[in-house]
C-alpha positions, 0 to 999 in steps of 0.5 A: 503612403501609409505605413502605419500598419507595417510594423504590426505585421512585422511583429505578428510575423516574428516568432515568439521566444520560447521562454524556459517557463514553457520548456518546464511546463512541457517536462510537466505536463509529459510527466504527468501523462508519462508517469502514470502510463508506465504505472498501469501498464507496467505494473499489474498491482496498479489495476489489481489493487484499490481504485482510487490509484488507478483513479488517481493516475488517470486524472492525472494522464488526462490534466496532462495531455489537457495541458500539452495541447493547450502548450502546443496550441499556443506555441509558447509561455509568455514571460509573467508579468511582475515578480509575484507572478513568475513567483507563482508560476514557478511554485506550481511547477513545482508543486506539479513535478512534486506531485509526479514524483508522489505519484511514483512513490506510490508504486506499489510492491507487486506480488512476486510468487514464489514457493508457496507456504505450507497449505495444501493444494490451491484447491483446498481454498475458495478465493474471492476478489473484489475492488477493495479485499481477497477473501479466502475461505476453506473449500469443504468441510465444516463452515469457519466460524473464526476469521482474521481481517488482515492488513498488508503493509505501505503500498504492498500487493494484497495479493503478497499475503496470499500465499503466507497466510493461506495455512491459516485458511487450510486450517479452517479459518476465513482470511480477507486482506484488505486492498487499501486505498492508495496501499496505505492503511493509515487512509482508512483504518477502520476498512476491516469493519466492512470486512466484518459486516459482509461476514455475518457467519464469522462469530469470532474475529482477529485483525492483523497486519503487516509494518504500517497495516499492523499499525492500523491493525492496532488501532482498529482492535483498540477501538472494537471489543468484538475483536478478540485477537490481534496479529502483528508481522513486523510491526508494533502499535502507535497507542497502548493496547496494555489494557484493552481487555479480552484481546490476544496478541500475537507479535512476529518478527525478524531478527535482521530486520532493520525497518521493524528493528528487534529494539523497537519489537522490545519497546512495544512489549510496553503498549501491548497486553502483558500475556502478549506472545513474541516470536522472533524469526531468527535471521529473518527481515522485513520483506519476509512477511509477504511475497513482493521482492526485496525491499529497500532499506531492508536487512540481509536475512540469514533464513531463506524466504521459504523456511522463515515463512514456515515460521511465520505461518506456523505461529498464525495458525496456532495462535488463532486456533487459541481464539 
């Protein structure tokens, strides 16, 4: 009697361990679908922001399922041979729970409305959306021929700034906010150019920006003389701007702000021209510049929202009416 194949079907009925390889390989696959899900639908400024997130997430969604079912349909992970490998494996698992958690980091902060700053009614403006800006522009009258390219701060809504900055628009001046990739600016600070060439009837420009879009604001005003002014909202330039002539700079800060501290606002009167003008929103913090909630490790204001943003609006339109 041959019983040379017993021990073969006895093998290929046993049920394969599933090794703790396996089990981590499924938290990161359902991660990588779950995360990104909750994302785009939770959050609206996910859809309503730049595309390459939305791009990003979905990517990510679908190498997920991708590797849930190849998880599924084998039914185990098998142990990798030899220490270099499991060294391998692990680091890549690794590598993939840190990419989640990146993903997550880059949640944006979604536009909160609230009482909206002085600026008349919404239909004094004229707003246009596309992938990448908001353009604002006055609605009748005299066309603007000054215009401010502004960049909202680390991953905030673009649409946060609608609401401080439309003063700017009620009082004749056209403002695009730029919807950067990934809501960091530091991607592509050159982004207001194009902001600038769809203007072609804007003769007179000024960039700004909010904490880390007021870092690219800078960089972009050092390097383009046809930008005359320069807005900051608690922020401050990385290089120095002290000799970068014809060009106006308005700084607006908070007191209580303890990301865009007041000892860092002082430091950067260094790098910036001398006939800078400083205006310090008493009691006012960080997440006073836009409208998008509380942010974390961020001061206690003692100012409303509502009066400091006056503030804020009040010192725009009177510094870009000097242009």
């Amino acid at each position: 009697m041959d019983t040379s194949s017993a021990p073969v079907a006895a093998t290929a009925q046993r049920p394969r361990r599933r090794t703790a390889l396996y089990w981590v390989s499924a938290v990161c696959a359902a991660a990588l679908i779950l995360v990104p899900v909750w994302m785009l639908v939770a959050n609206p400024a996910v859809l309503g922001g730049h595309p390459l997130l939305p791009g990003l997430l979905i990517a990510a969604a679908a190498v997920g399922i991708y590797w849930g079912v190849l998880l599924w349909r084998r039914g185990d992970a098998a142990r990798p041979r030899g220490l270099p490998r499991a060294i391998g494996a692990w680091a890549g698992l690794i590598a993939v729970l840190a990419l989640v958690a990146a993903l997550a980091w880059l949640n944006p902060f979604a536009y909160q409305p609230g009482a909206p700053a002085e600026a008349g009614p919404k239909s004094d403006l004229i707003v246009t959306e596309t992938n990448t800006s908001i353009t604002m522009t006055p609605d009748g009258g005299r066309a603007p021929t000054k215009g401010l390219v502004f960049y909202p701060g680390a991953r905030v809504d673009a649409r946060a700034y609608q609401d401080i900055l439309a003063p700017a628009v009620g009082a004749g001046y056209r403002v695009v906010i730029l919807k950067e990739p990934l809501g960091l600016s530091l991607l592509d600070p050159d982004q207001a150019r194009g902001a600038i060439t769809e203007n072609p009837d804007i003769t007179t420009w000024a960039v700004g920006g909010h904490s880390l879009g007021g870092v690219a604001a800078s960089s972009f005003a050092q390097d383009n003389d046809d930008v005359s002014g320069l807005v900051l909202y608690a922020s401050y330039p990385l290089g120095s701007l002290r000799d970068r002539a014809g060009l106006s700079v308005l700084s607006v800060s908070g007191t209580r702000d303890v990301l865009s501290t007041p000892a860092k606002i002082d430091a950067s009167t260094a790098l910036l021209p001398a006939d800078t003008e400083f205006t310090a929103v008493q009691g006012g913090v960080h997440a006073y510049f836009g409208d998008y909630g509380p942010q974390p490790g961020d001061g206690e204001p003692g100012i409303s929202r509502e009066d400091a943003q006056e503030q804020i609006a009040a010192a725009t339109v009177t510094f870009l009416g000097r242009l």
